[in-house]
N, C-alpha and C positions, 0 to 999 in steps of 0.2 A: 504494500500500500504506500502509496507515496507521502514522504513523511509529512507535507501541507495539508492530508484528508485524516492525520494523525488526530485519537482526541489528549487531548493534555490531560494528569492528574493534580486535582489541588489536593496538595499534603495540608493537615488541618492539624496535625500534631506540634504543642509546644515547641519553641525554639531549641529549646536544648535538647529534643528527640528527632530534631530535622536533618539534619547534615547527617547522621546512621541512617536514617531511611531514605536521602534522594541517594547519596551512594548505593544502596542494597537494591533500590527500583532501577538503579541505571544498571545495574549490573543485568539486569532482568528487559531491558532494554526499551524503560519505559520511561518515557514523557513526563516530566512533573517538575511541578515547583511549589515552592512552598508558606504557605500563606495562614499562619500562628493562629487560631479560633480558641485557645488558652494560653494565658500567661501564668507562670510556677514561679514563686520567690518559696525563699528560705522562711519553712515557722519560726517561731520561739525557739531561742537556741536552748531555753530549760528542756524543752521536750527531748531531744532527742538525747540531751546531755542524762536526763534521767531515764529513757529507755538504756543507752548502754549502762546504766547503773545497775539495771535490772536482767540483763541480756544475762550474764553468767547465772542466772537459776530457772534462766528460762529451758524449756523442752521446742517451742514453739518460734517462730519470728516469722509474720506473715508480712510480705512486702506488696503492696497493690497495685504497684508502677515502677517503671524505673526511675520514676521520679522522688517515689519515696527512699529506695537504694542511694541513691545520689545524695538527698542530703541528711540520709542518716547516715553516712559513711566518710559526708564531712563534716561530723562531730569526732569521730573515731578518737578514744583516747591515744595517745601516746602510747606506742607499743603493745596496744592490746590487739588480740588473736582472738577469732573466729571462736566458741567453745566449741570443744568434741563434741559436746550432748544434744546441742542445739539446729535442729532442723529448721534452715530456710524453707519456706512455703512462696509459691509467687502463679500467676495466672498465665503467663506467657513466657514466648522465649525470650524477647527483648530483656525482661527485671531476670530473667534466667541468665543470659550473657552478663549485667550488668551486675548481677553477684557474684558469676566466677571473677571479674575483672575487679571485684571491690575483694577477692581475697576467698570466698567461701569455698571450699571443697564442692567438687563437681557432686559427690557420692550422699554430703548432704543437702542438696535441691530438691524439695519435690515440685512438679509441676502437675499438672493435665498430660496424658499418654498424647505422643506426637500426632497419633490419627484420635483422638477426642473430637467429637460432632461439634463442641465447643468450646473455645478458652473462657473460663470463666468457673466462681466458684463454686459449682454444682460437681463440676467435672474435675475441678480439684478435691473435693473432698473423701470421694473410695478410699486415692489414694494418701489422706491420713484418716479415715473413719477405721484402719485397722490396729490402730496406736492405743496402747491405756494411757489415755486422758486425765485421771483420778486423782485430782491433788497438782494437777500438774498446771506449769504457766506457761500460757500462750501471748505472748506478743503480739500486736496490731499497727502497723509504722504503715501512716495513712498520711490522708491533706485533712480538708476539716469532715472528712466521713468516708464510708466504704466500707465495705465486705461484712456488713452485720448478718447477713446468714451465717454466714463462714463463724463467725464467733458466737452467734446461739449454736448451731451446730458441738462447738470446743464444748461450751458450757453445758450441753444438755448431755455431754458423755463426761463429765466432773472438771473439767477445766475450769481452771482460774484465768479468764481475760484482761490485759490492759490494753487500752488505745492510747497512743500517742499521735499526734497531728505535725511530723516534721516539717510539712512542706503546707503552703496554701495557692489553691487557683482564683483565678478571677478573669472578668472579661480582657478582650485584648484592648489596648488603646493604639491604634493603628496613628502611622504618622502620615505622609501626604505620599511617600511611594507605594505603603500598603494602600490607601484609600486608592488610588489609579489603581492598583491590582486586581482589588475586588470590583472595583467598577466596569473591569473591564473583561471581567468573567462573568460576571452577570450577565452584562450586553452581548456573549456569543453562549447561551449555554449551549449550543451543539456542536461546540470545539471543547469542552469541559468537562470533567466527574468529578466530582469531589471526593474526595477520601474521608470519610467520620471516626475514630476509634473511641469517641466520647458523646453522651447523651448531651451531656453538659456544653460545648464547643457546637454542639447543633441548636443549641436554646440560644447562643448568643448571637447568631444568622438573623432573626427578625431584628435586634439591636443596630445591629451595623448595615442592613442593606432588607427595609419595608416594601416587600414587593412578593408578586404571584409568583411562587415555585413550581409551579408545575410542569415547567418548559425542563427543569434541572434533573441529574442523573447523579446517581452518589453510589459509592459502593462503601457498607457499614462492615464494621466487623465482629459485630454481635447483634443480637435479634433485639435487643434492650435499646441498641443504638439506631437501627433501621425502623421500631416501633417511633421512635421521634423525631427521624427524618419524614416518613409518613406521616403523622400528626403536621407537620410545617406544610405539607403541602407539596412535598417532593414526588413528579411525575413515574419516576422509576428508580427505583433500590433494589441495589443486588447485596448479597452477601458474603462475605469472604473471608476465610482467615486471617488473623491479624501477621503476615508471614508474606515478604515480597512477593513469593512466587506464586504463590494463591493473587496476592493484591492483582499481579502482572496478568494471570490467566484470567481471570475477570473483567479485565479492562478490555483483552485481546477481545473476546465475546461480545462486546460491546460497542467494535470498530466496526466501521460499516453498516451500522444498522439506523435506521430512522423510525423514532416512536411519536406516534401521532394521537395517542393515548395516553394517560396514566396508565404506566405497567408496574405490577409487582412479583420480583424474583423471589423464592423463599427457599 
């Protein structure tokens, strides 16, 4: 196809998860750029200071993002090491890569099984619902919420939970090069997809650009996040694994084709 009938991807993930995904989509030999729908600053540096306080008695350490990795890992004490006893928990491969590189043993990561129907805590849990729980502390290194299944689940098999909020999101404030970005993705959506990996990053789209979605095409990567592309009013959502090569075969599907309808891929 010749690369001017190409359609482009807009990356919607935070700035500091951009630059690992247009390399890993280029590699996959796809179109995109990148255009922040969340901004991540650093929480309260007590929090994360008092989760590593608590890290060596833990059993548990659930990470929800690599954004929670990130800046729980730039608290890290001075010279302190991963414990033995302590299982990293995380939703995906991204916070999976971004704990071996903060230090964690490959052998204690649990995630979702590589072919799981979905990344997400449902599909994380099998794989710790077979752990005694009993008395034992599970860790929660979140922004200001997240994975409260996951932690009734710890709790209703005897876990002890703490949450901690290392990082916080908020909308983005675009400066005068992003505003021409989006404005001008708007204006062509049948050269466009949008990429969603957050429900939250698709609630700030009415904010920043008041208009009929229905012309727009997106591809989410969980059914939580494609339920609220749908509600905004998006023409057609497809679904895809949060993982380049899925993102890439998704898009490919997607080349060539002209929707005259709202469609929905499930």
């Amino acid at each position: 196809m010749p690369a001017a009938d190409r359609l482009t991807l807009v990356l919607t993930r935070p700035r500091q998860q951009a630059g690992d995904w247009l390399a890993r989509l280029a590699e996959q030999g796809v179109e995109a750029l990148s255009l922040p729908l969340l901004e991540i600053d650093a929480g309260a540096a007590e929090a994360a200071d008092a989760a590593w306080a608590a890290l060596p008695d833990a059993a548990l350490a659930m990470f929800v993002s690599p954004n929670a990795v990130e800046h729980f890992f730039a608290r890290r004490p001075a010279g302190a090491a991963w414990p033995a006893q302590t299982l990293a928990a995380c939703v995906g491969p991204g916070s999976a890569r971004a704990l071996e590189a903060a230090g964690v043993p490959a052998g204690q990561i649990v995630q979702p099984p590589a072919d799981a129907a979905s990344l997400d805590s449902e599909h994380l849990w099998p794989q710790l619902a077979g752990h005694d729980w009993r008395g034992r502390l599970a860790l929660l290194l979140r922004g200001e919420g997240g994975r409260d299944w996951l932690a009734q689940r710890l709790r209703e098999h005897g876990a002890r939970t703490l949450y901690f909020s290392v990082y916080r999101r908020r909308a983005p404030r675009f400066d005068a090069a992003q505003r021409a970005l989006l404005d001008a993705i708007v204006a062509a959506p049948d050269r466009h997809v949008w990429l969603f990996s957050s429900a939250e990053a698709v609630g700030h789209l009415p904010e920043l650009a008041a208009q009929d979605w229905s012309a727009g095409r997106c591809i989410c990567t969980h059914e939580r996040i494609a339920e609220a592309a749908r509600r905004l009013g998006f023409g057609h959502v497809v679904l895809a694994r949060p993982e380049a090569a899925a993102i890439a075969a998704a898009l490919e599907a997607m080349q060539g084709r002209t929707y005259n309808r709202p469609h929905r891929d499930r």
